[in-house]
N, C-alpha and C positions, 0 to 999 in steps of 0.2 A: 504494500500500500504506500501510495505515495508522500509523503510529509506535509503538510501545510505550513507555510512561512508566510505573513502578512506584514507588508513592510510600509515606512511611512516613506511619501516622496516630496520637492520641492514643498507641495504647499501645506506643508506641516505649520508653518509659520504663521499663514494666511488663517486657519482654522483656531488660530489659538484668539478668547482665554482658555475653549476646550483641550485643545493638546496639549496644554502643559501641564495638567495632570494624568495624559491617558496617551496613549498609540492614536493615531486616527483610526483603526480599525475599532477602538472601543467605544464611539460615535456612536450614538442612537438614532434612527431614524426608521420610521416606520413602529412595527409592530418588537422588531430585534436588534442589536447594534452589528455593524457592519459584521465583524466576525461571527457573530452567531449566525449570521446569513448563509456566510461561508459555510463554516462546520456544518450546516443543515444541509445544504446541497449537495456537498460534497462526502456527507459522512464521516466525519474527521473531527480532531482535536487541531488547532493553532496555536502557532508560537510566534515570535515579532523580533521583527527591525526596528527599532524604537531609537530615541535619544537616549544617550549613557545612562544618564540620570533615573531614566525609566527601567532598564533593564533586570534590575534586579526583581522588582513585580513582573514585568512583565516579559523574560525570558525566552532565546530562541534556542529551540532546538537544531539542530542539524542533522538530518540520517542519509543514508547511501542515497537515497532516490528524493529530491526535493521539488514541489511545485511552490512557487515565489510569487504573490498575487498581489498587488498593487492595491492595499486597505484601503482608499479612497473610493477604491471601487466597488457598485453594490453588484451583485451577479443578478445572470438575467437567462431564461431559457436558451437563445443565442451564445453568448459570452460561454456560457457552462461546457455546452460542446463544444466549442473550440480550448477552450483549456484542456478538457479530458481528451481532446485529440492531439494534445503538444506529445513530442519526441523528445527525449534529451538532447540539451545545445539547442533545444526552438524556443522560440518569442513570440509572445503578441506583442504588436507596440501602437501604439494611434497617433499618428502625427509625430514619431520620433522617439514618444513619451512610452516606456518600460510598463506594460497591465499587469503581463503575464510574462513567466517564465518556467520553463522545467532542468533541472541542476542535480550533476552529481555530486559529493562529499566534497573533493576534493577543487574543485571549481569555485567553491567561494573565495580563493585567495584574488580571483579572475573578477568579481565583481567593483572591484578601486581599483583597478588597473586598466590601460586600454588598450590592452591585450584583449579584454573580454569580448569586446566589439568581434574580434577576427576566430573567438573561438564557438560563435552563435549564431544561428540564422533567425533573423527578425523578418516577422508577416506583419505587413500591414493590417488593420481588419478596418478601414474605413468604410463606412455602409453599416456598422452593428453598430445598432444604437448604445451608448451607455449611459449610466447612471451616475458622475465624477466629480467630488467633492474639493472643490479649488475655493470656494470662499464659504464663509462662517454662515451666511444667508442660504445657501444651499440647502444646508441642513433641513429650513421649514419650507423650500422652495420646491425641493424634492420629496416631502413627507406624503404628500397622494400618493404619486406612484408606489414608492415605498411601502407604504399600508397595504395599500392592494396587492403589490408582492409579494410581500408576508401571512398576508389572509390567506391566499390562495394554500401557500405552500404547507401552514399550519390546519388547515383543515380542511384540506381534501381527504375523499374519503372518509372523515370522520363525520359526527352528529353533534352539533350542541345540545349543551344540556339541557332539561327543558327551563322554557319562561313563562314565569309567573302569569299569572292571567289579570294580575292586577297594574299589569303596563300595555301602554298603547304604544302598537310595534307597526310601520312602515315596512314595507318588504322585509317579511320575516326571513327569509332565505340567504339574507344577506348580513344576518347577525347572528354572532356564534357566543357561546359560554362556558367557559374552562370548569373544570368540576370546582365545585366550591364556593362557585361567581354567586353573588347576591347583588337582585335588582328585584327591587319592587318600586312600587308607584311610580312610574319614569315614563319619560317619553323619546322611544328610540326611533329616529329618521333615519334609516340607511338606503331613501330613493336615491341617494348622492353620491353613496359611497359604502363601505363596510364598516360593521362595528365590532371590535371584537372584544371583549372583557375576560381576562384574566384567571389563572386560578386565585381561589382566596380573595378577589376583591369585592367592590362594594359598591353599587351603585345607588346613593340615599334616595329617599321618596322627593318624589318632585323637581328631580336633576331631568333635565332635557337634555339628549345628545343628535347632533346634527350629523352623520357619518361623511367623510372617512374619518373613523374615533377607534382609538385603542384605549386600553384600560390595563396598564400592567398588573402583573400578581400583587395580590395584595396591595394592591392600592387602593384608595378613597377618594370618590366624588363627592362633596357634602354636600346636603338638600336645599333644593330650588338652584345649583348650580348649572349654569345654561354654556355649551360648550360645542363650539363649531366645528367641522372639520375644517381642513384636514389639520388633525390634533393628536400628538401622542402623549399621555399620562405615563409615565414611566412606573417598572416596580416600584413601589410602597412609597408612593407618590401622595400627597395628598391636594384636592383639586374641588376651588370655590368662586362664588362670584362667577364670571363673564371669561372665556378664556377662547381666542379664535386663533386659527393656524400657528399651532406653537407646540414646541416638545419639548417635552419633560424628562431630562434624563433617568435620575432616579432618586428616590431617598430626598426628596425635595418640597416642600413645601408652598404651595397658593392658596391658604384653604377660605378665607374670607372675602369678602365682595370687594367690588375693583376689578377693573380691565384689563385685560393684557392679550398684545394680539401681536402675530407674526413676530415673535419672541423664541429664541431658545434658551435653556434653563441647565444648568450642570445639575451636579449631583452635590446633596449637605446644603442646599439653599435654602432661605428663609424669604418669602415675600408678607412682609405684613400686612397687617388688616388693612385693608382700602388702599394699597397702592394701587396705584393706574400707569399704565405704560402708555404714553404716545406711537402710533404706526404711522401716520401721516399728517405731516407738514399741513400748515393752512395754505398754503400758497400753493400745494400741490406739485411740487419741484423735486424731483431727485433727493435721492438720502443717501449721506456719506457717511462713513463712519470708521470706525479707526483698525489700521493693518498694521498689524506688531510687524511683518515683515518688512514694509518702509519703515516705519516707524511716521505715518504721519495719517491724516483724514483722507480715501478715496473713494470713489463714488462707486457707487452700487449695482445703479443700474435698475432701481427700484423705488418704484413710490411709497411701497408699504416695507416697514422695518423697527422694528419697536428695541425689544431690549435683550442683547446677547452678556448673560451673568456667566461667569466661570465658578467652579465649583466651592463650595463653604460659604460664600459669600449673602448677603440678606440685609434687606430695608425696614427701616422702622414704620411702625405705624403711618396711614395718611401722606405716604413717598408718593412723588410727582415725577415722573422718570418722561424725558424727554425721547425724542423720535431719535431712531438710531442709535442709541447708547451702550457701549460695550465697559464691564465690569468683569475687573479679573478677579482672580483666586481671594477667596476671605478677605473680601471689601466690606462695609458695613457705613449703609448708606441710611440716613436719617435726615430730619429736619424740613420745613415750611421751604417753598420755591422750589425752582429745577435745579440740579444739580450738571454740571458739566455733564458730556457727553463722552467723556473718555474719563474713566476713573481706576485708575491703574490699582494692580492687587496689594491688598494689606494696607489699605486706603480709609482711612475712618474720618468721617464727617460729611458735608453737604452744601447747601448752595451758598454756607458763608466758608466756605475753606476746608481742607483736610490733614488730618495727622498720620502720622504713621503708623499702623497696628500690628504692632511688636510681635513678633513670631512667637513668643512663650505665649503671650496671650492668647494668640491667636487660635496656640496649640491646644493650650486648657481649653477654649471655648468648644474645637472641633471633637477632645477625645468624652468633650461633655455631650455633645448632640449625636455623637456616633454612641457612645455608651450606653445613650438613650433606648436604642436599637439592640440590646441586649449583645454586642459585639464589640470589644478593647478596641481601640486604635493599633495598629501595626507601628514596629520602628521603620518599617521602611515608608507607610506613607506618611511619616511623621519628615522622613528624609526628603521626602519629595518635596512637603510642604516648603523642608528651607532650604531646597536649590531654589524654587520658584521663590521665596522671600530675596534672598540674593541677584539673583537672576534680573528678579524687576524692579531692582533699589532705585536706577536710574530716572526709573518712570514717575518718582515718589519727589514731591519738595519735602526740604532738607530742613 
């Protein structure tokens, strides 16, 4: 059997505040994150090209027969057969750019050198459409398709379980329920799209969901919570108020009223009671917002873009979060007015100014809200936490 290798490429950079806690392959979108797409298709365990600093969580293996798959990439019934058709020494590439590749043991010394070039044949595969994550907005840009990839592939041939008869369901055929899933008094719309609900989670009385809508395991919609597609709720997510085209990585928190729309959300978040995110401009003009890879504001390409939080990070009560606003790792945004639009990680304060939030602090607070969860904090993602403190001291006034 072949190996699975999921590695990160150029726009590793582009995708952060999420990559600098994770691979791009640990990206959520849709119903799974990019790797579990993999491993499901392919029937396999993955291992990663990551930054050094990640390594140690997140570990590569290497065995005699390797397939090398470009995490940015989501798989596709096309894409799939061409990778299970690669030969040792073959390549997908698209436009030059490395998808796919197949490698023996001893060929990895051949991938930093450009020797490799001459020891490989690369196919072009222009014409196959793909799924490929180059900027941070993708992520809720590509969450349709993605949902509906994932439905498909999670339950074919199976049967949901049944629904209550005390919820009004739109195309039943097209909503499924993980053993365990609890939904009463609701109102599920899936003319639009699929809805799928989780094992173990919870769908409260008087939650509306507009499909395409996921519901991870164990997670929580709270009641009269009204929620659009295309929208992913992550594992043990908790989900309130008003929430449109936005994903939820995990273990995160939205649970009280306030808007938030074309938003992506890390994992260990906190959005307080009544924040509201901005998605569009009054003037109706393009939204830019900030690329750690320049290092400066570039435009999108998009009208609609609300709030990109990196993980640990959380707003106090009645937060006002402007259009396009990107917040890295364990920021803690509070107070009356907008706050900037670029709030670098370990950033504490609001629209009168910010401090620096001390990495001990920071740590206590996170080994307090991960503990919560009945699960220690790790020392390596404690390690993680302070490259990334280090890492983005620049970003921070002194």
């Amino acid at each position: 059997m072949r190996n699975l290798i999921l590695f990160d490429d150029d726009y590793r950079d582009s995708l952060k505040p999420f990559t600098f806690t994770r691979p791009v392959s640990e990206i959520r979108l849709g119903i799974m994150t990019i790797r579990e797409k993999w491993e499901h298709v392919l029937k396999t365990k993955a291992s990663y090209i990551t930054a050094d600093y990640l390594a140690e969580k997140y570990p590569i293996v290497i065995a005699d027969d390797n397939l090398l798959v470009n995490g940015s990439v989501l798989p596709n019934d096309r894409l799939l057969k061409l990778v299970n058709q690669l030969d040792l020494n073959e390549a997908l590439l698209l436009d030059g750019e490395l998808i796919a590749t197949r490698l023996q043991k001893d060929q990895f010394d051949l991938l930093v050198t450009s020797d490799f070039v001459d020891e490989i044949s690369g196919f072009e595969i222009k014409g196959t459409p793909l799924i490929k994550l180059q900027n941070k907005w993708d992520i809720f840009q590509y969450n349709r398709a993605a949902i509906e990839y994932d439905f498909q592939l999670l339950t074919k041939g199976r049967q949901s379980q049944p629904i209550s008869s005390t919820n009004r369901i739109l195309s039943k055929d097209n909503v499924f329920l993980e053993e365990g899933a609890y939904v009463e008094c609701a109102i599920l719309n899936a003319q639009s799209g699929p809805i799928y609900v989780g094992k173990n989670a919870t769908v409260m009385e008087g939650s509306i969901l507009k499909g395409p809508v996921t519901i991870g395991e164990h997670a929580v919609v709270k009641m009269g919570a009204k929620v659009y597609g295309p929208t992913t709720i992550g594992p043990y997510c908790k989900a309130g108020g008003e929430i449109k085209g936005s994903v939820l990585f995990a273990h995160s928190n939205k649970s009280h009223d306030g808007y938030m729309g074309d938003s992506v959300i890390g994992e260990w978040c906190n959005l307080g009671a009544d924040t509201n995110t901005s998605n569009l401009k009054n003037n109706y003009t393009e939204i830019k917002m900030w690329n750690y890879s320049i290092e400066t504001f570039e435009p999108s390409g998009h009208l609609f873009c609300g709030l990109m939080m990196g993980d640990h990070s959380k707003t106090g009560i009645n937060t006002m979060i402007n259009t396009g606003t990107v917040i890295g790792v364990s920021a803690n945004v509070f107070g009356s007015g907008y706050p900037r639009t670029f709030i670098p990680s370990f950033s504490w304060g609001g629209n009168r100014g910010f401090s620096t939030f001390s990495i001990e602090k920071a740590l206590e607070t996170a080994r307090t809200v991960i503990g919560r969860r009945g699960t220690p904090m790790s020392s390596t993602d404690e390690n993680i936490m302070r490259e990334v403190f280090e890492s983005t001291a620049k970003y921070r006034r002194k």
